[in-house]
CHARMM internal coordinates of N, CA and C (Angstrom, degrees):
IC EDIT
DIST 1 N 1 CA 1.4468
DIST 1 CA 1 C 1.5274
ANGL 1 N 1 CA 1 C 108.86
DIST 1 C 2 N 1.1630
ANGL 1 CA 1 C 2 N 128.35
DIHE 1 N 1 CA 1 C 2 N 126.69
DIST 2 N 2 CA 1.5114
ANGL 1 C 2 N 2 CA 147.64
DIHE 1 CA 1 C 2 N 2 CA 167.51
DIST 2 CA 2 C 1.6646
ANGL 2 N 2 CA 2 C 102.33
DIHE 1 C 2 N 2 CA 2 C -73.23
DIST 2 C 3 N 1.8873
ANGL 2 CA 2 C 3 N 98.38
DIHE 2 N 2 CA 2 C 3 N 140.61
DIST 3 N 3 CA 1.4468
ANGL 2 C 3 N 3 CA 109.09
DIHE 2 CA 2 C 3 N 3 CA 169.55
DIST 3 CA 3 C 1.2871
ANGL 3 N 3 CA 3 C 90.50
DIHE 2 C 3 N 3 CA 3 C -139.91
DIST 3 C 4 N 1.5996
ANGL 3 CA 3 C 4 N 100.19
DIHE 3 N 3 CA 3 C 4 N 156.64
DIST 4 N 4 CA 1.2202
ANGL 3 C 4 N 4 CA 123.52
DIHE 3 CA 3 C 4 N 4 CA 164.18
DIST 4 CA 4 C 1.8345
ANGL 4 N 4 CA 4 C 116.22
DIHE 3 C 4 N 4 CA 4 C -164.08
DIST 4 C 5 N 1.3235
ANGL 4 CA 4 C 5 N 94.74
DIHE 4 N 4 CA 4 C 5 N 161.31
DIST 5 N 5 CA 1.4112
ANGL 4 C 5 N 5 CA 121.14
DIHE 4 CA 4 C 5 N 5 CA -176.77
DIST 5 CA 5 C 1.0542
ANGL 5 N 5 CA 5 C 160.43
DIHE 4 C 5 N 5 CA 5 C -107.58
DIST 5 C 6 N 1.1700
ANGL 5 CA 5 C 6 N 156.83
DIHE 5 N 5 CA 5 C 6 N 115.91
DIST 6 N 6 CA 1.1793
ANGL 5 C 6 N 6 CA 140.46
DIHE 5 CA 5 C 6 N 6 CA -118.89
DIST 6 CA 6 C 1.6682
ANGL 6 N 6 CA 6 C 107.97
DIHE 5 C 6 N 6 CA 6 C -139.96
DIST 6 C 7 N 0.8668
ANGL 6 CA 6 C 7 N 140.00
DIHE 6 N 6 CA 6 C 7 N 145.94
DIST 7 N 7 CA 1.5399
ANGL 6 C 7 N 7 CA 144.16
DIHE 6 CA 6 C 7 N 7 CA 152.34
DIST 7 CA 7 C 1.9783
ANGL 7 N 7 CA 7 C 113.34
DIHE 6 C 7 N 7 CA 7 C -91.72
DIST 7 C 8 N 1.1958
ANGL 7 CA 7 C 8 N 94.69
DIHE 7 N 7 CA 7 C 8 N 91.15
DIST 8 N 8 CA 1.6582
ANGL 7 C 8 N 8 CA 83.53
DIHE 7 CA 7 C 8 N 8 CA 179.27
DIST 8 CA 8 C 1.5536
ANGL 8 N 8 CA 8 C 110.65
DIHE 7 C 8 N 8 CA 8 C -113.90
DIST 8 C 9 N 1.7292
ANGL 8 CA 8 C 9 N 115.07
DIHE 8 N 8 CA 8 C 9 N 125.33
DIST 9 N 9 CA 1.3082
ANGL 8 C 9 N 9 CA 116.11
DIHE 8 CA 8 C 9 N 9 CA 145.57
DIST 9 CA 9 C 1.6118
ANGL 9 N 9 CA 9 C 131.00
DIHE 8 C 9 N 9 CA 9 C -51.87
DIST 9 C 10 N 1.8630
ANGL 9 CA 9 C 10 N 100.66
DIHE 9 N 9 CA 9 C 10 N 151.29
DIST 10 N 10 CA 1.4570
ANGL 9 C 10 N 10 CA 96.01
DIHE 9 CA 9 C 10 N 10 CA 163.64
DIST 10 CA 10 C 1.5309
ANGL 10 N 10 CA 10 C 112.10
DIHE 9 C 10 N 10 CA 10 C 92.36
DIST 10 C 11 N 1.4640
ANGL 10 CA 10 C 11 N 119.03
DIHE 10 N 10 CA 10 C 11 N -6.77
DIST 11 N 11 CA 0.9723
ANGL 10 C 11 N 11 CA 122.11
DIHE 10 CA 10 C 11 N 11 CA -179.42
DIST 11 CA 11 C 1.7876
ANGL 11 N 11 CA 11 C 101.54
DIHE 10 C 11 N 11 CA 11 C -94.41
DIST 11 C 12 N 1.1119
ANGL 11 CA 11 C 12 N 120.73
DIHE 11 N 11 CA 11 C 12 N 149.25
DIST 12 N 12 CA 1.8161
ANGL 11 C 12 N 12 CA 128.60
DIHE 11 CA 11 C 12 N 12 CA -163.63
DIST 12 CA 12 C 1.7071
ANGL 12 N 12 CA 12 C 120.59
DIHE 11 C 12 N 12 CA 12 C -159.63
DIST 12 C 13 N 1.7302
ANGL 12 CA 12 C 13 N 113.13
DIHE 12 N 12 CA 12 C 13 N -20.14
DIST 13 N 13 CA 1.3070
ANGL 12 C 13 N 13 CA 104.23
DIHE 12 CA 12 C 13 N 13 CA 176.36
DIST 13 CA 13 C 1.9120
ANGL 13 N 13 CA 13 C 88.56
DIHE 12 C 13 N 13 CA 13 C -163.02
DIST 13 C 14 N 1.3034
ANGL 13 CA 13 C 14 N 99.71
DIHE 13 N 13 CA 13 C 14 N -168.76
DIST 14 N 14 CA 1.3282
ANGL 13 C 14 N 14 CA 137.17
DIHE 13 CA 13 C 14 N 14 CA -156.55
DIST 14 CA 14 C 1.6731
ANGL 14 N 14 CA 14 C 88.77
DIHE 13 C 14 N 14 CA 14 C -57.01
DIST 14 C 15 N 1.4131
ANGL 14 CA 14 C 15 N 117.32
DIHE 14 N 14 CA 14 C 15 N -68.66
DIST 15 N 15 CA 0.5116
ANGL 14 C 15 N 15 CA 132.14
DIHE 14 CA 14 C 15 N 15 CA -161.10
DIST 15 CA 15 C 1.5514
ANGL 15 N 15 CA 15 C 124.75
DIHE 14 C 15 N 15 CA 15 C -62.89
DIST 15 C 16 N 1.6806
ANGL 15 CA 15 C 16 N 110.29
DIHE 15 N 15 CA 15 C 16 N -29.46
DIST 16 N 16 CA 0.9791
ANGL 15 C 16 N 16 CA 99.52
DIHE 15 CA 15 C 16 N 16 CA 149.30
DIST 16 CA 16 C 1.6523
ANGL 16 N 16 CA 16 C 155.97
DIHE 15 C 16 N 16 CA 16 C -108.41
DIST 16 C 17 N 1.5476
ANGL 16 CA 16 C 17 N 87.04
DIHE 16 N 16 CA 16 C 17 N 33.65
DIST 17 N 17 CA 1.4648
ANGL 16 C 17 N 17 CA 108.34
DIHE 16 CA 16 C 17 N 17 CA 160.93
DIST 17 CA 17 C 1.6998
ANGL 17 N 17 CA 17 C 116.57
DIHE 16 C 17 N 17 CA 17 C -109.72
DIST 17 C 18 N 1.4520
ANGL 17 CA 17 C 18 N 112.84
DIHE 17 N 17 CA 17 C 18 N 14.98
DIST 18 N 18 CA 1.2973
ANGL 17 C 18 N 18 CA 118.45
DIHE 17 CA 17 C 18 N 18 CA 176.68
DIST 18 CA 18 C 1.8509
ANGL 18 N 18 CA 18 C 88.49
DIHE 17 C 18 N 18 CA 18 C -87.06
DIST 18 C 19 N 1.4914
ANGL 18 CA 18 C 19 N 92.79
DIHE 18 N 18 CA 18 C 19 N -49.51
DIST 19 N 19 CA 2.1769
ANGL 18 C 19 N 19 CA 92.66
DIHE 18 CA 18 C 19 N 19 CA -164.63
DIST 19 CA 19 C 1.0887
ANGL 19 N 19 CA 19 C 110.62
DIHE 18 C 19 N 19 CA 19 C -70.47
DIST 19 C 20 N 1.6752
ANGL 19 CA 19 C 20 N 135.15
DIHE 19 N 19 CA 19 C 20 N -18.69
DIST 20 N 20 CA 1.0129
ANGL 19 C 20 N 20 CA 121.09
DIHE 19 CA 19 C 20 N 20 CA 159.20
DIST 20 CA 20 C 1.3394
ANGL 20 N 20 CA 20 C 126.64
DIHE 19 C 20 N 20 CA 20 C -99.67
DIST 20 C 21 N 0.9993
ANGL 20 CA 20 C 21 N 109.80
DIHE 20 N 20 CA 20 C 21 N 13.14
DIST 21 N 21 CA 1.8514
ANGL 20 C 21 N 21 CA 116.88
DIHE 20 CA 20 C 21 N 21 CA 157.49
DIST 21 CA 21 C 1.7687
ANGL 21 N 21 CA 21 C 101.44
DIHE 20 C 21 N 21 CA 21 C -84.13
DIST 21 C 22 N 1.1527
ANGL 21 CA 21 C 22 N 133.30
DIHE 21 N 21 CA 21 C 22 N -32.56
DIST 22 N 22 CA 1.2397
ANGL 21 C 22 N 22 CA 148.76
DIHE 21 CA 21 C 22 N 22 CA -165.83
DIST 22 CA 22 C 1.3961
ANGL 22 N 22 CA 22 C 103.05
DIHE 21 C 22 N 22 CA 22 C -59.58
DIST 22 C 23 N 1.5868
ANGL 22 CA 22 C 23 N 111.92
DIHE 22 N 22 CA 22 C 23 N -77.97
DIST 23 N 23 CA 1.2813
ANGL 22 C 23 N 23 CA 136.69
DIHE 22 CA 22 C 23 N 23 CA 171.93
DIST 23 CA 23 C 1.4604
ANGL 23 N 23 CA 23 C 112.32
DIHE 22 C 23 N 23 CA 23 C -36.06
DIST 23 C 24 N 1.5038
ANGL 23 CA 23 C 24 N 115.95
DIHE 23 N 23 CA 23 C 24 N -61.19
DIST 24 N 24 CA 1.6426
ANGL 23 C 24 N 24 CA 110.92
DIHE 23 CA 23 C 24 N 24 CA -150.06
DIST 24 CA 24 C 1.3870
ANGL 24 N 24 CA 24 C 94.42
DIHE 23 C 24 N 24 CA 24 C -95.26
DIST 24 C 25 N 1.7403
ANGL 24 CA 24 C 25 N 125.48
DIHE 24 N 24 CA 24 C 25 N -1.51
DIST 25 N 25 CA 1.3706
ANGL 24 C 25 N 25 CA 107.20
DIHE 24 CA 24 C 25 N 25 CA 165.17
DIST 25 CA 25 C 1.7705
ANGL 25 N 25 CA 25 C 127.13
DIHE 24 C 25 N 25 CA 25 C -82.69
DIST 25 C 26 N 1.1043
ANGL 25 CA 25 C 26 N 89.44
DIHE 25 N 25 CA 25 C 26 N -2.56
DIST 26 N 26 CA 1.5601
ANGL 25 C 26 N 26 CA 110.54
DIHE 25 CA 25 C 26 N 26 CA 171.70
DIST 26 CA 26 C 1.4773
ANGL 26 N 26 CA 26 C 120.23
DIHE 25 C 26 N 26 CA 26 C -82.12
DIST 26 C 27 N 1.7596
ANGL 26 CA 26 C 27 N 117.75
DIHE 26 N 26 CA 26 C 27 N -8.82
DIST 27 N 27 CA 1.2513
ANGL 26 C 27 N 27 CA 110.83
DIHE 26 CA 26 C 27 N 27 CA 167.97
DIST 27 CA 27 C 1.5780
ANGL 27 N 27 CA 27 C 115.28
DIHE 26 C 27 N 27 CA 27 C -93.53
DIST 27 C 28 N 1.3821
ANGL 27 CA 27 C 28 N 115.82
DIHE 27 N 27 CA 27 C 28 N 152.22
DIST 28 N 28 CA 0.9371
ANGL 27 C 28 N 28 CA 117.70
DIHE 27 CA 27 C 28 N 28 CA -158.11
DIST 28 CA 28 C 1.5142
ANGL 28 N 28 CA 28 C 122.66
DIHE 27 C 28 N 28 CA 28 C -83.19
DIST 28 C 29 N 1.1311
ANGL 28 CA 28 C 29 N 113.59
DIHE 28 N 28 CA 28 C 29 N 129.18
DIST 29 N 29 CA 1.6137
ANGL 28 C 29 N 29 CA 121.42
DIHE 28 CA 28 C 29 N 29 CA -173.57
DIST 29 CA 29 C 1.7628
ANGL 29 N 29 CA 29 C 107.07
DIHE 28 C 29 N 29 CA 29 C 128.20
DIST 29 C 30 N 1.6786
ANGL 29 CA 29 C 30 N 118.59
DIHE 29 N 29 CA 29 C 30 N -22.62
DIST 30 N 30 CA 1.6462
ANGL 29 C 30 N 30 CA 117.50
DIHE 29 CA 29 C 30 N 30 CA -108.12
DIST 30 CA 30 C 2.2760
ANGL 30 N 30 CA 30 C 60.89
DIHE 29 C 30 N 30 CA 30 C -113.57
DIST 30 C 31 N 1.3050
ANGL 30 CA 30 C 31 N 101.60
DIHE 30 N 30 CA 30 C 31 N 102.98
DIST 31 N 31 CA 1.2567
ANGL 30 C 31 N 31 CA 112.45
DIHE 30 CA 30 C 31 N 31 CA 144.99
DIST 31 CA 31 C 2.1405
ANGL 31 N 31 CA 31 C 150.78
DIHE 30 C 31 N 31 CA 31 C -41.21
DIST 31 C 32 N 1.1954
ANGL 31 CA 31 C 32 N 73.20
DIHE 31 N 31 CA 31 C 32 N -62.55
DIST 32 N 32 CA 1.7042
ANGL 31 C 32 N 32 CA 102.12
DIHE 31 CA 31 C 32 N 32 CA 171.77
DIST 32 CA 32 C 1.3750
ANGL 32 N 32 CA 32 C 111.15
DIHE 31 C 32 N 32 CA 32 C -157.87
DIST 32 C 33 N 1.5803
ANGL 32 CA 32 C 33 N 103.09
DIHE 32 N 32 CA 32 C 33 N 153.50
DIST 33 N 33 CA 1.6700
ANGL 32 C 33 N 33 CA 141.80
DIHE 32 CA 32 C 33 N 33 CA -172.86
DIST 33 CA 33 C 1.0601
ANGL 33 N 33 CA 33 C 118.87
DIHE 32 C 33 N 33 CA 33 C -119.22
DIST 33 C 34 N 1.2913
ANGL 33 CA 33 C 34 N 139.63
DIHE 33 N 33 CA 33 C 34 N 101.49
DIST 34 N 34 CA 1.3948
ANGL 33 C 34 N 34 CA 116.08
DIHE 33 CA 33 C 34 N 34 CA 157.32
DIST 34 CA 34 C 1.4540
ANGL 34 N 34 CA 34 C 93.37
DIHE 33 C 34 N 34 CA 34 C -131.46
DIST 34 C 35 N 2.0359
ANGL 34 CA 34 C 35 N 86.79
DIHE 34 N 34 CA 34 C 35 N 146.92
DIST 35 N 35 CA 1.6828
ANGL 34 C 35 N 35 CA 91.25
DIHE 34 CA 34 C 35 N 35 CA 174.77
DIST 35 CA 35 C 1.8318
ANGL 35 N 35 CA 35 C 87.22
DIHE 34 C 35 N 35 CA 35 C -126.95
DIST 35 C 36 N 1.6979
ANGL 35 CA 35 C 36 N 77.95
DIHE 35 N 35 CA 35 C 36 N 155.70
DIST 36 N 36 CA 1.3300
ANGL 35 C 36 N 36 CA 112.27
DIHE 35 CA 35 C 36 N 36 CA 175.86
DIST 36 CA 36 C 1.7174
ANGL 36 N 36 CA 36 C 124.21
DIHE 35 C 36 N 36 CA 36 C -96.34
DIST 36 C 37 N 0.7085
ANGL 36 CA 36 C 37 N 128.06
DIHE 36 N 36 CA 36 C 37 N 80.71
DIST 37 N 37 CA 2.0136
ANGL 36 C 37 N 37 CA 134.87
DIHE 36 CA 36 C 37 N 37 CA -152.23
DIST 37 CA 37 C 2.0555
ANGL 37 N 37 CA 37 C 95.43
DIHE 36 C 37 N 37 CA 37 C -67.61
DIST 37 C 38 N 1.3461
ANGL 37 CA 37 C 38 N 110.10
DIHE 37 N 37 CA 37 C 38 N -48.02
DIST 38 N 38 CA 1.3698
ANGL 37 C 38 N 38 CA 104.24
DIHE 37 CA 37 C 38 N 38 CA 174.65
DIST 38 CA 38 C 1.6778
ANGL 38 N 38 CA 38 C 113.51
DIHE 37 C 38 N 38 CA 38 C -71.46
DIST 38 C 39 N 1.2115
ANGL 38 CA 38 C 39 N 142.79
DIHE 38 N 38 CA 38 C 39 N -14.26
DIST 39 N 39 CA 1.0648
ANGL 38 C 39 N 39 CA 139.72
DIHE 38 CA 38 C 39 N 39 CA -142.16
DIST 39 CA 39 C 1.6922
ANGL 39 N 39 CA 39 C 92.67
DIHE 38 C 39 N 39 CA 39 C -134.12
DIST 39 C 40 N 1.4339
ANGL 39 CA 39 C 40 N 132.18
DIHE 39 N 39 CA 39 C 40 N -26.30
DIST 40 N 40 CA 1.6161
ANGL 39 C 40 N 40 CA 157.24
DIHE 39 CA 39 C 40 N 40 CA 122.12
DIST 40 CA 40 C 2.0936
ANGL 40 N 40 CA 40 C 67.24
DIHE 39 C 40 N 40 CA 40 C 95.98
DIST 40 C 41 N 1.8386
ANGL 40 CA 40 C 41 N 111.80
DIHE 40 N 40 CA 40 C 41 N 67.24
DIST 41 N 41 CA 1.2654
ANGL 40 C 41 N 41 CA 133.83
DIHE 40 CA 40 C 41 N 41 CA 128.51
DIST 41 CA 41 C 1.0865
ANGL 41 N 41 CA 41 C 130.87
DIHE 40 C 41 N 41 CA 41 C -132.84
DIST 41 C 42 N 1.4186
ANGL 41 CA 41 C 42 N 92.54
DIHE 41 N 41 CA 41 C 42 N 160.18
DIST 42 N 42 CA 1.7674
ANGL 41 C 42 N 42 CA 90.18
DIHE 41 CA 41 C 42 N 42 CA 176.13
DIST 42 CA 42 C 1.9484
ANGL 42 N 42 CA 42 C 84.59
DIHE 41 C 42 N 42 CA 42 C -139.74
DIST 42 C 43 N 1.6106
ANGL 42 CA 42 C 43 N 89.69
DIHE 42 N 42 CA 42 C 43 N 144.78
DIST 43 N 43 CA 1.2862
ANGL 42 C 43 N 43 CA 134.69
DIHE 42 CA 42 C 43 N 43 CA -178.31
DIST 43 CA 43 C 1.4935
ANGL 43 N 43 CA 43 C 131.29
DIHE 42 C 43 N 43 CA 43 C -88.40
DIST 43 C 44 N 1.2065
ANGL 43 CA 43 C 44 N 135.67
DIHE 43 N 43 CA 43 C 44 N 84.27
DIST 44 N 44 CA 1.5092
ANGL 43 C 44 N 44 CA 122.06
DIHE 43 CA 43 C 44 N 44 CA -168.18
DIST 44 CA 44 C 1.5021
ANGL 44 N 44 CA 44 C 106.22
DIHE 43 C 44 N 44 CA 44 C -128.18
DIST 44 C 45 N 1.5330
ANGL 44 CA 44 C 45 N 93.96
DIHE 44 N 44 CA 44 C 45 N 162.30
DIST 45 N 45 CA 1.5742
ANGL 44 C 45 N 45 CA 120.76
DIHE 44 CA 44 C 45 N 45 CA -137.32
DIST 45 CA 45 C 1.4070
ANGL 45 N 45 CA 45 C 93.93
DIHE 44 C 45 N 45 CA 45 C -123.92
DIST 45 C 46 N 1.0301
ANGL 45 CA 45 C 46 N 141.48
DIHE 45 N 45 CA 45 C 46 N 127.81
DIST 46 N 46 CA 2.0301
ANGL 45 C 46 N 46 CA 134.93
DIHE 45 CA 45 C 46 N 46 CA 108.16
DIST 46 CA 46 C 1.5183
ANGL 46 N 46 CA 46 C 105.19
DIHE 45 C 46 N 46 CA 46 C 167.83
DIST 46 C 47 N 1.1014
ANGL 46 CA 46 C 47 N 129.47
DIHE 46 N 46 CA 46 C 47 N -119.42
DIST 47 N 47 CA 1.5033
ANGL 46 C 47 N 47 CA 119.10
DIHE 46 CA 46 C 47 N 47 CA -159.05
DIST 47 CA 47 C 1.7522
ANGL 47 N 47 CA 47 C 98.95
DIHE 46 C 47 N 47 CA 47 C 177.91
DIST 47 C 48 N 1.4188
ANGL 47 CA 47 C 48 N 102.53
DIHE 47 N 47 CA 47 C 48 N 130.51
DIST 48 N 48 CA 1.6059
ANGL 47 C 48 N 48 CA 148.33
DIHE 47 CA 47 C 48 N 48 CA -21.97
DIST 48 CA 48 C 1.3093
ANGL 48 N 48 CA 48 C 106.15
DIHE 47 C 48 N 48 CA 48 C -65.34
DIST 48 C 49 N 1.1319
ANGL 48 CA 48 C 49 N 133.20
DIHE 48 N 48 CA 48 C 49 N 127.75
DIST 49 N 49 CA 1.5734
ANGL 48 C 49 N 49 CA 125.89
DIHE 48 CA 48 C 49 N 49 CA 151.19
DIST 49 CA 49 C 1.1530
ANGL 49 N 49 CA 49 C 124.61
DIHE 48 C 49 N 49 CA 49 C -74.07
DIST 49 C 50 N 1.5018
ANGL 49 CA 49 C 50 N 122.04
DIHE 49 N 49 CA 49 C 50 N 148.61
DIST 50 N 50 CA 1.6303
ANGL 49 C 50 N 50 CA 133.13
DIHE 49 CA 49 C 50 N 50 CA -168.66
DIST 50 CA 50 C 1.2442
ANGL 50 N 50 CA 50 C 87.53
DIHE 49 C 50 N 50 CA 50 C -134.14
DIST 50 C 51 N 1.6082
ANGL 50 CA 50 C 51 N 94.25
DIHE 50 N 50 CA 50 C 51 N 108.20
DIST 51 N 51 CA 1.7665
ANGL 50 C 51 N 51 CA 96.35
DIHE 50 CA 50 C 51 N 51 CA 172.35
DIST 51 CA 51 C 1.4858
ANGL 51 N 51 CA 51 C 127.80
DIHE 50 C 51 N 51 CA 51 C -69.56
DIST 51 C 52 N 1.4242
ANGL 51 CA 51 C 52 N 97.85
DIHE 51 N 51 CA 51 C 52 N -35.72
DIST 52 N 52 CA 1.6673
ANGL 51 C 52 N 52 CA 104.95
DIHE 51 CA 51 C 52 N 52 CA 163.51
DIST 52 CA 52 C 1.9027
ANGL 52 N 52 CA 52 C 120.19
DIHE 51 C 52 N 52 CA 52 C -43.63
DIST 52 C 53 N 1.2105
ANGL 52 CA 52 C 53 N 95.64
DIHE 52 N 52 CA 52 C 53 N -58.03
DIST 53 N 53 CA 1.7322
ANGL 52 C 53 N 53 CA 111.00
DIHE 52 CA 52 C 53 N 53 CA 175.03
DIST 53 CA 53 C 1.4697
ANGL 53 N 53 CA 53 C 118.61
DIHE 52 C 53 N 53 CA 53 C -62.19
DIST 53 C 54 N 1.3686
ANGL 53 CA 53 C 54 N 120.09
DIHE 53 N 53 CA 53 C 54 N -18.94
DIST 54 N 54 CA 1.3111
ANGL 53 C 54 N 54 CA 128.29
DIHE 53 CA 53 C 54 N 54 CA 167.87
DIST 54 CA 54 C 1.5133
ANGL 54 N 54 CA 54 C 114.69
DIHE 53 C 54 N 54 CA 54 C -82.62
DIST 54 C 55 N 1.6155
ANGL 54 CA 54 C 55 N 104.93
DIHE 54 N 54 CA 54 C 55 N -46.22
DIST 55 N 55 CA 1.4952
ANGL 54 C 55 N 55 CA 102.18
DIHE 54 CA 54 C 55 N 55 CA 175.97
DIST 55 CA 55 C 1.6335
ANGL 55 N 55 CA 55 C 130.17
DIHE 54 C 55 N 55 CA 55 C -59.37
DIST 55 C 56 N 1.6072
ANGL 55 CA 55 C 56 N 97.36
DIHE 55 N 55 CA 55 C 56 N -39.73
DIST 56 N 56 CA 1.3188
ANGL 55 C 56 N 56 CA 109.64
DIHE 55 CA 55 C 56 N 56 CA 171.97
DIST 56 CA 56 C 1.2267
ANGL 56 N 56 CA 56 C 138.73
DIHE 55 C 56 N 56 CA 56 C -63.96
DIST 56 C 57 N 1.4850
ANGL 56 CA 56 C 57 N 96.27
DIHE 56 N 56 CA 56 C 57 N -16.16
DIST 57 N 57 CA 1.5871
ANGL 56 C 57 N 57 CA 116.10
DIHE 56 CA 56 C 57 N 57 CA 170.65
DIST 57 CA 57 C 1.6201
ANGL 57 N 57 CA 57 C 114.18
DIHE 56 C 57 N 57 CA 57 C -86.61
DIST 57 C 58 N 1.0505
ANGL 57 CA 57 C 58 N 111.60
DIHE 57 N 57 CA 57 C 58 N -26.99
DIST 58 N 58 CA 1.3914
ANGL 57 C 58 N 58 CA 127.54
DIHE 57 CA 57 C 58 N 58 CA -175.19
DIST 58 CA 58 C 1.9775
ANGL 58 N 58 CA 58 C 98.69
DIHE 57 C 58 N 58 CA 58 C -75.83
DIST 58 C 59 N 1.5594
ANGL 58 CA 58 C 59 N 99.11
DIHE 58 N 58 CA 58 C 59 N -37.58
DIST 59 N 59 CA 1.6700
ANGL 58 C 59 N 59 CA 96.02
DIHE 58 CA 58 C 59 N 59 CA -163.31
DIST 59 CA 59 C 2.1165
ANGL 59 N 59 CA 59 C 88.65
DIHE 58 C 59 N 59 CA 59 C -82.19
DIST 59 C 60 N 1.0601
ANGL 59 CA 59 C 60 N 97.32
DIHE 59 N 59 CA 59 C 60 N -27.32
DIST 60 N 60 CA 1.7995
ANGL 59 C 60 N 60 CA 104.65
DIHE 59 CA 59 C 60 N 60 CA -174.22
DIST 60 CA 60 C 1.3476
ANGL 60 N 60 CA 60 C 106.17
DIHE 59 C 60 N 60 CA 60 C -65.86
DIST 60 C 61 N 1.1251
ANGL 60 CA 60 C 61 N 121.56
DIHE 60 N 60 CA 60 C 61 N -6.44
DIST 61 N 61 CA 1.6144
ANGL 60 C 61 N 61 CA 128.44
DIHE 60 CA 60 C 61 N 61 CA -173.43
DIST 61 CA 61 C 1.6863
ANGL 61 N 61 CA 61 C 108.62
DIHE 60 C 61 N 61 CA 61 C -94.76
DIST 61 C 62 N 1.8994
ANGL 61 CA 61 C 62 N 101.16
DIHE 61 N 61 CA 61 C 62 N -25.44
DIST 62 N 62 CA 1.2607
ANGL 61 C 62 N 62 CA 104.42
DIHE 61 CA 61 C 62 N 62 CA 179.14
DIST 62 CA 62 C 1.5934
ANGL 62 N 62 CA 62 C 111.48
DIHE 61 C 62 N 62 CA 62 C 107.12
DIST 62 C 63 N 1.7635
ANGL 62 CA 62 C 63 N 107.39
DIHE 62 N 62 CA 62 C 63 N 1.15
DIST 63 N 63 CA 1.6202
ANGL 62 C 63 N 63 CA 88.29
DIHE 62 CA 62 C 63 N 63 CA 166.93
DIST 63 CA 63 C 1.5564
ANGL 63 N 63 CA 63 C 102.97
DIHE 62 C 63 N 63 CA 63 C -127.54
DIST 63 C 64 N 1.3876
ANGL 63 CA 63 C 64 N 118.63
DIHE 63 N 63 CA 63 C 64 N -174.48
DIST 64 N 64 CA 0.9443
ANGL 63 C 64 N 64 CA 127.88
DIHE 63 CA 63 C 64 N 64 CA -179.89
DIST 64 CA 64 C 1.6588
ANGL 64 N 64 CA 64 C 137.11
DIHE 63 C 64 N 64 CA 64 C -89.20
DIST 64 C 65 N 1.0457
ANGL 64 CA 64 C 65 N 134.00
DIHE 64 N 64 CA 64 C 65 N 90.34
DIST 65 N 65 CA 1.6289
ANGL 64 C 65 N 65 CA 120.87
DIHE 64 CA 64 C 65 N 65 CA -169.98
DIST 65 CA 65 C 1.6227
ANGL 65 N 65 CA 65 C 109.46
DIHE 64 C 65 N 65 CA 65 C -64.66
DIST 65 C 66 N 1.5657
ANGL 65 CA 65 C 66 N 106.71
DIHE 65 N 65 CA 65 C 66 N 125.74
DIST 66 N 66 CA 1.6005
ANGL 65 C 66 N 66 CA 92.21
DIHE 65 CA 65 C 66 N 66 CA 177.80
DIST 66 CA 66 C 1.3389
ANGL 66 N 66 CA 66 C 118.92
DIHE 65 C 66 N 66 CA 66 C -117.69
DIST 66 C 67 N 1.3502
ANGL 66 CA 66 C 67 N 122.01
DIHE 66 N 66 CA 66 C 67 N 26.61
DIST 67 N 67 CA 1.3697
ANGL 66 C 67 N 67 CA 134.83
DIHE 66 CA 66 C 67 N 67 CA 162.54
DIST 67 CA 67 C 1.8144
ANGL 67 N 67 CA 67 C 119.71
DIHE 66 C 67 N 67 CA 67 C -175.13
DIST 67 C 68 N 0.5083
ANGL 67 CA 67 C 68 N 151.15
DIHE 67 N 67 CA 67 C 68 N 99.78
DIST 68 N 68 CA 1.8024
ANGL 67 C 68 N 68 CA 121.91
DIHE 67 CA 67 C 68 N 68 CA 150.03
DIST 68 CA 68 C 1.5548
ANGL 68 N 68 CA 68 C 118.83
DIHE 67 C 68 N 68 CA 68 C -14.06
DIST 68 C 69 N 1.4969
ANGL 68 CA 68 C 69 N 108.18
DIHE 68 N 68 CA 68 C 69 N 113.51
DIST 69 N 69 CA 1.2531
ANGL 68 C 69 N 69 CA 91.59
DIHE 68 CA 68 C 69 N 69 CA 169.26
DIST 69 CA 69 C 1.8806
ANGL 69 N 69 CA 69 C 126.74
DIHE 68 C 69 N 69 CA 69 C -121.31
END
COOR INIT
IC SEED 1 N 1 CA 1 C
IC BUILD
């Protein structure tokens, strides 16, 4: 299983690590989510990942990814 990481702005409460857990579990491959609100990552899980398709889901949610980390 593949992980990877993300640095995302714009994230601030519950809620918005519910919509972007929402979104990027809907891309395909993408196992598990967890975001981190103090640490402003989120974490995803499974096999194959398409980083493009992860990011875009992440920006479709309405925030910003500002690196892989």
């Amino acid at each position: 299983m593949d992980e990877q990481r993300y640095r995302v702005t714009g994230m601030t409460c519950g809620h918005c690590a519910g919509h972007i857990t929402e979104e990027v579990k809907q891309v395909t491959g993408v196992s598990d989510v967890v975001v981190d609100l103090d640490a402003h990552a989120v974490t995803v899980s499974g096999a194959p990942l398409d980083d493009r398709l992860i990011r875009a889901a992440i920006v479709g949610a309405g925030y910003e990814v500002a690196a892989a980390i």
